[in-house]
C-alpha positions in Angstrom: -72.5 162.6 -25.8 -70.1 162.9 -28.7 -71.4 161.0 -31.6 -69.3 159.4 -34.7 -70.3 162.4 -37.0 -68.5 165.0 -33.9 -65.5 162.5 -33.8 -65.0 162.7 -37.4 -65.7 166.5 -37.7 -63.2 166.5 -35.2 -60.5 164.7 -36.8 -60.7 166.7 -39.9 -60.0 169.9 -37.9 -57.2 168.5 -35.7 -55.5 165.8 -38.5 -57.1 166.8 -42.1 -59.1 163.4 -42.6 -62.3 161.8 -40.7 -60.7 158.2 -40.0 -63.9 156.7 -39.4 -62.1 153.2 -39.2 -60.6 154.6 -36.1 -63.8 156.0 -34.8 -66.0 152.7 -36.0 -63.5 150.4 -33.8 -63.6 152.4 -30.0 -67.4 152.5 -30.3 -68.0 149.1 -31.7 -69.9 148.1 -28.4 -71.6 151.0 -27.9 -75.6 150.5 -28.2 -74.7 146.9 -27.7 -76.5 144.3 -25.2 -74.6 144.3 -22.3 -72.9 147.6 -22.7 -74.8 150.2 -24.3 -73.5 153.5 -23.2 -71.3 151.4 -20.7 -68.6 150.1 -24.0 -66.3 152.7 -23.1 -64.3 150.4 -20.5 -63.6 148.0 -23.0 -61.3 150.0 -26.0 -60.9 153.6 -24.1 -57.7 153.8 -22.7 -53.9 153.4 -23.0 -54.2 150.0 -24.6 -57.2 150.7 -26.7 -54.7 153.4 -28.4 -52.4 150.9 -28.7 -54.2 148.4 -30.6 -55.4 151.0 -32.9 -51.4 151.8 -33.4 -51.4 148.4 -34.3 -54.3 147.9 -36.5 -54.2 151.7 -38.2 -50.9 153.0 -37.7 -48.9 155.6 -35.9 -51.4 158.8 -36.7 -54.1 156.6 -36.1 -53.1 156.6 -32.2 -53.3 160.5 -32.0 -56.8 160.5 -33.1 -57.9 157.5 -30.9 -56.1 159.5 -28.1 -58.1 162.7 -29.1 -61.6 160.4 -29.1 -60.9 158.8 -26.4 -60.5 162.7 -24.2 -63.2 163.8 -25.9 -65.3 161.4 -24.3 -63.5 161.2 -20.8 -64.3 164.5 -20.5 -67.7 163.7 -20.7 -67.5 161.6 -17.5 -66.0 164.2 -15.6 -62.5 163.3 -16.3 -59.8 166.5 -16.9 -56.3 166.2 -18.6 -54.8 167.0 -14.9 -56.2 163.2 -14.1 -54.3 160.1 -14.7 -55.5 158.6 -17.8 -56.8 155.0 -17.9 -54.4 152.2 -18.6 -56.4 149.7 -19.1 -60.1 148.3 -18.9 -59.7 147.6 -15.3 -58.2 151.0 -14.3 -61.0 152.4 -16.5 -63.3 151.2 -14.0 -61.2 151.4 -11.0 -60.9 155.2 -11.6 -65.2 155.6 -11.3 -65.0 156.1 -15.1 -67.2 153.4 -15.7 -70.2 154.9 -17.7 -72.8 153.9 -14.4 -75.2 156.8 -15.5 -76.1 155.7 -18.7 -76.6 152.4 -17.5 -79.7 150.8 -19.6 -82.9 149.9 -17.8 
């Protein structure tokens, strides 16, 4: 699982700063009750990046983009699949986290 330290180390490489802001804000649920490992539905997608457009500006997409693949990838998800729109087609496309489902 790619954790905020990776994201950042990440970002640095790809766009020469960490923004942790960026990183904080699409894992905000994660570890949460209710969601744990399951928050990616909720900010991991097309809208996600666009409210981080909104609340970090325009570069500030890219890297939420690049995040957001890193961790698709991790559910099996490859850049030839459609990526999600939106919270529901997160879950519609079998993206939803199910595995790491907390007992």
């Amino acid at each position: 699982m790619s954790s905020f330290q990776t994201h950042c180390q990440e970002s640095i490489r790809i766009f020469g700063k960490p923004y942790e802001g960026v990183h904080r804000w699409l894992d905000e649920f994660m570890g949460t009750e209710g969601y744990g490992m399951r928050h990616r539905k909720l900010r991991h997608h097309l809208e996600g990046i666009k409210q981080v457009r909104e609340l970090f500006g325009g570069e500030a997409g890219e890297v939420a983009r690049r995040h957001i693949i890193s961790d698709l990838k991790e559910e099996g998800w490859t850049e030839d699949d459609h990526f999600p729109e939106n919270q529901k087609d997160y879950v519609v496309m079998g993206l939803f986290c199910w595995r790491h489902k907390e007992k």
